[in-house]
C-alpha positions as CSV (number, residue, x, y, z in Angstrom):
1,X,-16.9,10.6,3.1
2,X,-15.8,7.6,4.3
3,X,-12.4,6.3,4.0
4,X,-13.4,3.3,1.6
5,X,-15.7,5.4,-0.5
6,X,-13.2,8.1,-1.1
7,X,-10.5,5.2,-2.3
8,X,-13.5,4.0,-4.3
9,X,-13.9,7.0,-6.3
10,X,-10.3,7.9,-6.1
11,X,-9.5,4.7,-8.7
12,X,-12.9,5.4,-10.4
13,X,-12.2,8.9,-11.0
14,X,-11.3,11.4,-14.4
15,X,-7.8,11.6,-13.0
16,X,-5.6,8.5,-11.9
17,X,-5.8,8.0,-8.0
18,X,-2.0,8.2,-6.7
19,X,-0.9,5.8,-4.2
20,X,2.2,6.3,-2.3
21,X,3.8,3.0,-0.3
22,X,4.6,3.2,3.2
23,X,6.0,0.7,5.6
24,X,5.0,2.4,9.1
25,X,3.1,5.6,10.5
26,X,6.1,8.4,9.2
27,X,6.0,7.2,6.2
28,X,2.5,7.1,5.5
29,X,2.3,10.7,7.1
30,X,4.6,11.9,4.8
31,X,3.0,10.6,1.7
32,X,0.2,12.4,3.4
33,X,1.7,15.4,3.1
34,X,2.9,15.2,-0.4
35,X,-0.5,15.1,-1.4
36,X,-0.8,11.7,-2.5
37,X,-4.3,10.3,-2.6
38,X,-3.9,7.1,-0.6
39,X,-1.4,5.2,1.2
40,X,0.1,1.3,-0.2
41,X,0.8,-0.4,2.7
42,X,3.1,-2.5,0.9
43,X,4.6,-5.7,1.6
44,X,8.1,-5.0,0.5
45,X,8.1,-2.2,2.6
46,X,7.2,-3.6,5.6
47,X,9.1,-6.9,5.3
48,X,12.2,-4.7,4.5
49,X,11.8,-2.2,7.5
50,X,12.1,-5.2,9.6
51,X,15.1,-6.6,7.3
52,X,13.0,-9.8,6.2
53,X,12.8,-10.8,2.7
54,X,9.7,-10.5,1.1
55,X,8.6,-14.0,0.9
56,X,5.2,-14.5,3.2
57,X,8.2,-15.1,6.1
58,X,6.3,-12.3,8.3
59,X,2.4,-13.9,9.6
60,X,-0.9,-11.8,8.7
61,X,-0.9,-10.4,12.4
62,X,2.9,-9.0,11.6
63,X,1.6,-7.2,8.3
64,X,-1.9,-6.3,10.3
65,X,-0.8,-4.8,12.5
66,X,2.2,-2.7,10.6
67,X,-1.3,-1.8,8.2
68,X,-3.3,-0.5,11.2
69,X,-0.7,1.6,12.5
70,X,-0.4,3.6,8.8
71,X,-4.0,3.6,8.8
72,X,-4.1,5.1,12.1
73,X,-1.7,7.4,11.2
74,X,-3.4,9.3,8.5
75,X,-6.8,11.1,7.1
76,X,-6.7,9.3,3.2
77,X,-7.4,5.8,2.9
78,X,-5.1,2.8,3.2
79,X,-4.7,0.3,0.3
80,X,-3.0,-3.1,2.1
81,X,-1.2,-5.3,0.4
82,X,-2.2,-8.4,1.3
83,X,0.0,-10.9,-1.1
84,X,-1.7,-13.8,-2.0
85,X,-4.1,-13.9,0.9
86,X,-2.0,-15.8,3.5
87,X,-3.2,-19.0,2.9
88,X,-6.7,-20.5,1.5
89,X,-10.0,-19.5,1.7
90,X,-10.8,-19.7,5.2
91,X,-7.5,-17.8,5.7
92,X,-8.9,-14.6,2.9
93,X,-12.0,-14.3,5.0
94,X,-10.1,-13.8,8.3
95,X,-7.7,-11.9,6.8
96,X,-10.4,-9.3,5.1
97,X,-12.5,-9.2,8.3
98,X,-9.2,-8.5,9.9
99,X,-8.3,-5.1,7.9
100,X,-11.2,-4.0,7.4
101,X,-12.0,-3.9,11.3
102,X,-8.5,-2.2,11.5
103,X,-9.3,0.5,9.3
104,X,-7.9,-0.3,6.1
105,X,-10.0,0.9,2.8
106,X,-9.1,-1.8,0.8
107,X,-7.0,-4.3,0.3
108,X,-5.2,-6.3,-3.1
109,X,-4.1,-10.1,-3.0
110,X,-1.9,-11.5,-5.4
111,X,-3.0,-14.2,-7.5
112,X,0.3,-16.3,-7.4
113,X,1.2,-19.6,-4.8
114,X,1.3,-19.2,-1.4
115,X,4.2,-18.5,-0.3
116,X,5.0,-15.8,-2.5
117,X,8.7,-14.6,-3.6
118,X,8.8,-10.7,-4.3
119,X,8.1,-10.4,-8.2
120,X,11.2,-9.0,-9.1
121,X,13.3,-11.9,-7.6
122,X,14.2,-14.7,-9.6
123,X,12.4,-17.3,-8.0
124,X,8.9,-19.3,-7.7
125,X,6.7,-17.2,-9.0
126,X,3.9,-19.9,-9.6
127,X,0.5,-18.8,-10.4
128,X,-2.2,-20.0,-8.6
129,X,-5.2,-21.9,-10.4
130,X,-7.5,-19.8,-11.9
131,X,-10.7,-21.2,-10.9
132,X,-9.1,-21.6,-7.2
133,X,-8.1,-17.4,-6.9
134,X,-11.1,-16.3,-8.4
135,X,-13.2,-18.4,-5.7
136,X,-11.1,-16.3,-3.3
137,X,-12.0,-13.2,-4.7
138,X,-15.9,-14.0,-4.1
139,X,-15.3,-15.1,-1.0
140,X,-13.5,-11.9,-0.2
141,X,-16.4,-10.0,-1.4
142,X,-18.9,-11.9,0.5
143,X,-17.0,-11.5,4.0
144,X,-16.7,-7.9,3.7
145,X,-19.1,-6.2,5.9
146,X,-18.8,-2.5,4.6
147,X,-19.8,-2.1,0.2
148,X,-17.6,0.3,-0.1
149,X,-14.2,-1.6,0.9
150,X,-12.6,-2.5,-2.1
151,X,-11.0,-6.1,-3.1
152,X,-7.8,-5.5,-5.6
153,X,-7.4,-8.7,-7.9
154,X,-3.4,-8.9,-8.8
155,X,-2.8,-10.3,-11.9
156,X,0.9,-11.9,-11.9
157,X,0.4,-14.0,-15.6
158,X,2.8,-11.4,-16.9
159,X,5.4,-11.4,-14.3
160,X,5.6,-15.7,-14.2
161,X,6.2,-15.4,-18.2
162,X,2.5,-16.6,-19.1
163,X,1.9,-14.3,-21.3
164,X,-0.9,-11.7,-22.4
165,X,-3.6,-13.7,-23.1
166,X,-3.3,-15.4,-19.9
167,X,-3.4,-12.1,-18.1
168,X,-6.6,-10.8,-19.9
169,X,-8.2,-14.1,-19.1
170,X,-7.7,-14.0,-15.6
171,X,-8.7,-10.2,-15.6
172,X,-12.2,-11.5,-17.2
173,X,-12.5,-14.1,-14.8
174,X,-11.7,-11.8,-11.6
175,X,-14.4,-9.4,-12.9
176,X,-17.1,-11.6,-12.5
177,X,-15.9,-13.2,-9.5
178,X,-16.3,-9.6,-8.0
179,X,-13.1,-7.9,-8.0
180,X,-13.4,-4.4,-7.5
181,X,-10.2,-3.2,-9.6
182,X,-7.6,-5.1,-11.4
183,X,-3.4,-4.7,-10.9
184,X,-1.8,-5.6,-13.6
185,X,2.3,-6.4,-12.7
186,X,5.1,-6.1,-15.2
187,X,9.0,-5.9,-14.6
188,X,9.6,-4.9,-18.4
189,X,11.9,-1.5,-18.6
190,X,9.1,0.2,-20.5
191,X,5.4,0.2,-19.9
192,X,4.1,-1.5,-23.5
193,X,3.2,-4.4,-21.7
194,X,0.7,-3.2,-19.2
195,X,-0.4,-0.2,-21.9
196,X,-0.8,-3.4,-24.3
197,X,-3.4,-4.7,-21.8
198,X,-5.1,-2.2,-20.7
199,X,-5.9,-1.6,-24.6
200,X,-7.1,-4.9,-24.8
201,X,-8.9,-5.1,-21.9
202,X,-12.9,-4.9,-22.6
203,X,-13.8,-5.0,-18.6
204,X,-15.7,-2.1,-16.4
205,X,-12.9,-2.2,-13.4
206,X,-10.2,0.6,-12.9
207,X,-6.7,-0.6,-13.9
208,X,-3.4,-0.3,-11.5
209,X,0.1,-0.3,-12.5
210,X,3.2,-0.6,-10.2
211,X,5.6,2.0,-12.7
212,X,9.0,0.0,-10.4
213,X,10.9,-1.1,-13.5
214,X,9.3,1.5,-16.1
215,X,10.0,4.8,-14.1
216,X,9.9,7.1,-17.1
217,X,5.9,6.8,-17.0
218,X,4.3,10.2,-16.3
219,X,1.1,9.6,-13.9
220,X,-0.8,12.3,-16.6
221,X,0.0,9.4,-19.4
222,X,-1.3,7.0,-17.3
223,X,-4.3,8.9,-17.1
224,X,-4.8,9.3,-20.8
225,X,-4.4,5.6,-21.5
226,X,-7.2,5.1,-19.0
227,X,-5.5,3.5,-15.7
228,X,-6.9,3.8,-12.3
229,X,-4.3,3.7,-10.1
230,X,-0.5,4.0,-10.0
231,X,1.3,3.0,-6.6
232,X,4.8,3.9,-6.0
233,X,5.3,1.0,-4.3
234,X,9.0,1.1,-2.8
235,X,10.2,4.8,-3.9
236,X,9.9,6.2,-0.2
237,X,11.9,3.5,1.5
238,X,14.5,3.4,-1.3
239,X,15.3,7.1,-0.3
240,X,15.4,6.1,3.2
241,X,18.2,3.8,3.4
242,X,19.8,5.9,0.7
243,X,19.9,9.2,2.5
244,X,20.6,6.9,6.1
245,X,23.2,5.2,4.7
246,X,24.9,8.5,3.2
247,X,24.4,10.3,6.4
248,X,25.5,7.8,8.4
249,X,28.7,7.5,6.9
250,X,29.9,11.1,6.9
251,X,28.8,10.9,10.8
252,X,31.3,7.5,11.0
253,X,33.7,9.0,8.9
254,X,34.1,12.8,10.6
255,X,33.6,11.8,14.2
256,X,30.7,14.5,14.3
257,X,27.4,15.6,13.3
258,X,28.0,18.9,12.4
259,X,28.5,18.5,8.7
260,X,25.1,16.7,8.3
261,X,22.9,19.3,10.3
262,X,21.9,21.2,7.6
263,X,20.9,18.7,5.3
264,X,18.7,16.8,7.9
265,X,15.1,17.4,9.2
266,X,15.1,19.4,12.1
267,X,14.2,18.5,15.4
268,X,10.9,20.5,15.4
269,X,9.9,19.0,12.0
270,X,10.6,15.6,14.2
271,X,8.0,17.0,16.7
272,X,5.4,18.3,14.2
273,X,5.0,15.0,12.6
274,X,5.1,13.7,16.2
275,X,1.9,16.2,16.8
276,X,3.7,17.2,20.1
277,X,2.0,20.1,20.0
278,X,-1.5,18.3,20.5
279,X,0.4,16.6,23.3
280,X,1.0,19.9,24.9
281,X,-2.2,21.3,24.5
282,X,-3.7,18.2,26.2
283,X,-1.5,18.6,29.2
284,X,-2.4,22.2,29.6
285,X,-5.8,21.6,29.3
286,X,-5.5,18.4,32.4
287,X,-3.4,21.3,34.3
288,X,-6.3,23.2,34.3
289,X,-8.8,20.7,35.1
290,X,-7.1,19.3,38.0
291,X,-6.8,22.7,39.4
292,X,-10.3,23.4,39.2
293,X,-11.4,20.0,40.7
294,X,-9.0,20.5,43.5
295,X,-10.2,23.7,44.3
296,X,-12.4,23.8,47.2
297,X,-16.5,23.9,47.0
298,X,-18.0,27.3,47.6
């Protein structure tokens, strides 16, 4: 099955598809590895590995190319946040061509002003026209080349304070424009809001939530209200400069290492998710060829 198929039926499936964000190849990998269906490669993650706010600062190629090397990294497909399309129209078809060529499965823009501020920092979080995002969303459609890749439409009414209604309007409108799944975004400490809409919502498409300010939310309860998809969007990175930062310190702070070796990854678990051992096996394999070829003819 293809890589944009199986994210497809992942978010159209009995059980929700979980989606794990990343910010480069190890991360992805180890999403991987705890069994998550898909990868997020997620904007806040990317912009933050690179210690950039999360604010359209970094160009489409920057955020391309961080996507194709998770995408490259791993066997499940990669959704790639794409904010609010980085740009206009002409700048949406480029940019879907773009990922899909470089192996992405899908991809969600944002339907907020370009350029975007992170949705859970107090700043402009203007909402683009509707009429003018939902154009985007057919022309995203139309310049895919592949059925299967999916187009995410972002629904921000709820984060810029518009309101419900406004947010089931715009999912309406995104349907028919050709969205293939809807995200709706809250930063509410519980879930009612997005539950609230996905009650209210009468559309066909699978439903994502972002759980970042509503933790608490059990991806089984997700399920049984009828989402789609859940994306821990941050979660991985936010443990990364946690456990850095701690280890780092006791390093600074005892003038050695040895009191953080047992708590870290070994160097062989390095190398595993490194795939040295393919490596080897390659180079064994040329040792043997070039012996054989510079063997003399019988």
């Amino acid at each position: 099955m293809s890589k944009t198929r199986a994210l497809r039926e992942a978010l159209n499936g009995p059980a929700i598809a979980r989606i794990m964000g990343a910010h480069g190849a190890l991360s992805a990998k180890l999403g991987e590895e705890a069994g998550f269906e898909a990868i997020w490669a997620s904007g806040l993650e990317i912009s933050a590995a690179r210690a950039i706010p999360d604010a359209n600062i970094l160009s489409m190629a920057e955020c391309l190319e961080a996507a194709a090397e998770i995408a490259g990294a791993v066997g499940i497909p990669v959704l790639a946040d794409c904010d609010s399309g980085f740009g206009g129209v002409g700048n949406v078809v480029h940019m879907i061509r773009s990922y899909e060529a470089r192996g992405m499965a899908g991809v969600c823009i944002e339907d907020k002003m370009f350029p975007k501020m992170n949705s859970f920092v107090e700043g402009n979080q203007d909402l683009a026209p509707l009429g003018d995002f939902a154009a985007k969303i057919t022309a995203a459609k139309e310049a895919r080349t592949d059925p299967d890749f999916v187009v995410v439409a972002r629904i921000e009414a709820l984060i810029a304070g518009a309101g419900m209604e406004e947010a089931l309007r715009r999912a309406a409108v995104y349907e028919r424009a050709g969205a293939d799944a809807l995200l709706i975004h809250s930063k509410q400490s519980a879930p009612d809001e997005v539950f609230a809409f996905r009650e209210s919502y009468r559309g066909a498409l699978p439903v994502i939530v972002v759980p970042t300010t509503y933790p608490q939310v059990t991806a089984d309860e997700l399920t049984t209200r009828g989402f789609g998809g859940v994306i821990y969007a941050n979660q991985g990175l936010r443990a990364s400069i946690s456990a850095m930062r701690d280890v780092l310190a006791q390093i600074g702070g005892a003038g050695s290492t040895y009191g953080v070796e047992g708590s870290i990854a070994a160097l062989k678990d390095v190398f595993a998710l490194q795939r040295v051992d393919e490596l080897l096996a390659l180079q064994q394999r040329h040792d043997r060829l070039t012996a054989t070829y510079a063997a003399p003819l019988d």
